[in-house]
C-alpha positions, 0 to 999 in steps of 0.5 A: 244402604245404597251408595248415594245415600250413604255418601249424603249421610255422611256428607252430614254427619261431618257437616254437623261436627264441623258446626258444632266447632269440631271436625273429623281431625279433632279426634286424632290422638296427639301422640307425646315424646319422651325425654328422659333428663339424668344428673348428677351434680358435686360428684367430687372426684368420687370414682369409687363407691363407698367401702363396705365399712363406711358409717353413712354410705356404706356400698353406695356410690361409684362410677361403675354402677351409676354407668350401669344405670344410666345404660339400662335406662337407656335401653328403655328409652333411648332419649336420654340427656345426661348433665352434671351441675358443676363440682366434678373435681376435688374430694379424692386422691384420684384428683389429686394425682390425675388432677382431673383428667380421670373425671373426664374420661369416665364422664366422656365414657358414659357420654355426658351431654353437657356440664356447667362450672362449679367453685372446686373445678378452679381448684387447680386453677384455671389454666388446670381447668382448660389443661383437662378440657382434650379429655371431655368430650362434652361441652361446658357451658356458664352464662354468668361467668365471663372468661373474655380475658382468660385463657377459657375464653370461647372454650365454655359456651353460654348456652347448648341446644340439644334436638332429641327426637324433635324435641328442641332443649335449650340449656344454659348454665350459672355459677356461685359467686367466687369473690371470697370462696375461691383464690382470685389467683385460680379464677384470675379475670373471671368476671361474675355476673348477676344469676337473675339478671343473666338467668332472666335473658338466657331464658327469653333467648331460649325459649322465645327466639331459639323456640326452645320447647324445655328450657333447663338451668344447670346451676351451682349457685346453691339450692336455698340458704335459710340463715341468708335468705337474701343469698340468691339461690334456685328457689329464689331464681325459680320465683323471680325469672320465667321461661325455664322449666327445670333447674338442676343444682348443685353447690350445697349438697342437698339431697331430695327424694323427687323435684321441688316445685315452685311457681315462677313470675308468671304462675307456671311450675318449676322444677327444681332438683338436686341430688346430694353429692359424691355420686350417691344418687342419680336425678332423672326428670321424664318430659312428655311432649305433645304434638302441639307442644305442651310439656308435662313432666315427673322426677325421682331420685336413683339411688346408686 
């Protein structure tokens, strides 16, 4: 084929796809990232695993192997963001002794991202609380707990912004109601605020003004109270907000073999997830991002 006439063909072919409401970059394949969430939630000052004669849980648990598996599944994919959902302190003696420093370290070791606040870590009170702060190297964050008048003010952050690969995660966390489960004496001027209403905010500031791309909740409010159906918990934030894309919980202990999905205000998914307690388990949740920024995403339970 001579030159000219080659040139004048495909001079229409591409006229004809750009007709048809296509063009030549529409067959371009979008590539996705891949972000792998891990959480653990309630750990309890668990560093060992269970002994070998334990009736329930048998070898299961322990620091050690869950850093193990978090490494390998590093290795595999190295954007990888790990949270806790709140419960760090109070179950063993190491707490008792190290009053949380141990807890700390090891988290730190295993480069923890980001954790929020549950009702046992005021078990030693608030000023117990921020005396182990030096030892994480990770941030805490808590939405709708208002420290301005104590001595965590400015230490715990509403929200963290993570950018993995590109890849923009808005974080924000919530705490259970601690009038009446937790001493006033521990928490002193902590104030709690509403879940939804602040939930409902930290969400549009996410994902609308900070143009997050995966907005999560970490949560200790509690998965789902079925004798209190009026308690707020996840399931219920999940269906009365909008904006979020994955809440990891944690307060009541719920083991799931893989995510709840709920449908929001809006109609579109969420994935609710929460992995028992004392460090039995290991959540992991795989976001897919596409160039033009559409997000899928699957979840399991790891068994440590």
């Amino acid at each position: 084929m001579k030159r000219r006439t080659f040139i004048k063909n495909t001079a229409a072919s591409s006229a004809l796809l750009t007709l048809s409401g296509l063009s030549l970059t529409s067959f371009t394949t979008l590539k996705s990232k891949h972000i792998t969430i891990l959480h653990t939630n309630d750990v309890h000052s668990y560093i060992d695993p269970f002994p070998a004669d334990h009736p329930r849980n048998a070898n299961m648990g322990g620091v050690v192997r869950r850093a193990a598996l978090i490494e390998n599944i590093r290795k595999e994919n190295p954007n990888v963001v790990l949270l806790d959902a709140g419960d760090i302190f109070q179950g063993t003696p190491y707490f008792n002794y190290y009053g949380g420093e141990l807890e700390f370290k090891l988290m730190s070791m295993m480069k923890y991202d980001v954790a929020t606040i549950g009702n046992h870590d005021f078990d030693n009170g608030i000023d117990g609380l921020y005396a182990q702060l030096p030892h994480a190297k990770f941030d805490f964050i808590s939405s709708n707990y208002d420290f301005t008048n104590t001595i965590l003010n400015s230490h715990v952050k509403p929200y963290k912004i993570l950018n993995i690969a590109g890849v923009s995660i808005g974080i924000f966390g919530l705490g259970v109601q601690l009038d009446g489960l937790v001493d006033k004496k521990n928490y002193k001027e902590t104030r709690y605020n509403d879940p939804i209403e602040v939930a409902t905010d930290m969400a549009r500031i996410l994902k609308h003004d900070k143009k997050c791309d995966i907005v999560i909740c970490l949560s200790h409010i509690g998965f789902q109270y079925k004798d209190f159906p009026q308690r707020v918990c996840d399931v219920m934030l999940a269906k009365k907000t909008k904006d979020i894309d994955l809440i990891i919980g944690g307060h009541t202990h719920t083991f799931l073999d893989k995510p709840v999905i709920e449908k929001n205000l809006e109609g579109k998914e969420v994935l609710i997830n929460q992995v028992g307690c004392y460090g039995l388990n290991l959540g992991r949740i795989d976001f897919f991002v596409s160039d033009d920024k559409k997000v899928t995403s699957n979840g399991k339970t790891i068994i440590v």
